[in-house]
BAVO-749942 format. One record per residue: residue in one letter; x, y, z of N, C-alpha, C in turn. Coordinates in pm, whole numbers, plus 50000, padded with zeros to 5 digits. Layout:
BEGIN
AXYZXYZXYZ...
REM end
This chain:
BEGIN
X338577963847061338437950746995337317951046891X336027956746891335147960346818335557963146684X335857976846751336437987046642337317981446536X337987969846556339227966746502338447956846422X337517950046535336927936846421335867942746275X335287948846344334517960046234335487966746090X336597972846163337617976546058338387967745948X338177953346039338427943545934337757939445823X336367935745881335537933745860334767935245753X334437953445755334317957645672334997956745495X335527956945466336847957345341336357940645293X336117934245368335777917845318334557917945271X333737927845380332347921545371332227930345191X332307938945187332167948445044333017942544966X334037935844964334447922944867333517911544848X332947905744935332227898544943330717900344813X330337915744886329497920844803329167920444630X330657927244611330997928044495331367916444390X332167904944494331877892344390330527886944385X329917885844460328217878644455327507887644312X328197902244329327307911244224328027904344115X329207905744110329977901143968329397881843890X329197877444053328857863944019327277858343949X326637872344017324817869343973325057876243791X326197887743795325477892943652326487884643575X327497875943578327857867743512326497859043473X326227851543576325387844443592323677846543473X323387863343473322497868143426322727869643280X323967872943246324367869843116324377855843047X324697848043098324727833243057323567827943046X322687831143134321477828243192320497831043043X320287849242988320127851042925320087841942754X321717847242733322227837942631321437824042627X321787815242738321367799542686319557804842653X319017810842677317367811042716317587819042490X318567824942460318127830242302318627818542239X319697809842251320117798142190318927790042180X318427791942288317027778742314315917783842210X315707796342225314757801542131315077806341968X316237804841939316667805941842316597789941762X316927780641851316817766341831315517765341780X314587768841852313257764941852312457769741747X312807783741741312297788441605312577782641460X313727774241475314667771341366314157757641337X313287750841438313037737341445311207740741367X310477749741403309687758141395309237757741221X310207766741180310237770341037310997756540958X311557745541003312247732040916310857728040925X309957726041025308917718641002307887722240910X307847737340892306757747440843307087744640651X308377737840620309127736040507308957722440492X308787713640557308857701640530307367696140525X306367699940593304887698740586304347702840433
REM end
């Protein structure tokens, strides 16, 4: 019974694994991105002011 639950078990749990990995570096990409949009924004807000002063 072990053996069998383990044998199941296994194959899910390393699915399991692998979406959480797929889900954090999705996550790390996006994550990224919005954080250069923001700083790309900012710089841009940055230099309109540096032009308008």
């Amino acid at each position: 019974m072990v053996v069998e639950f383990s044998s199941i078990m296994a194959p899910i749990h390393q699915f399991h694994k692998r979406l959480i990995f797929a889900l954090a570096l999705i996550h790390d990409i996006h994550y990224t991105r919005v954080i250069k949009l923001k700083r790309l924004f900012f710089q841009a807000q940055i230099l309109f002011f540096e032009k308008t002063m």
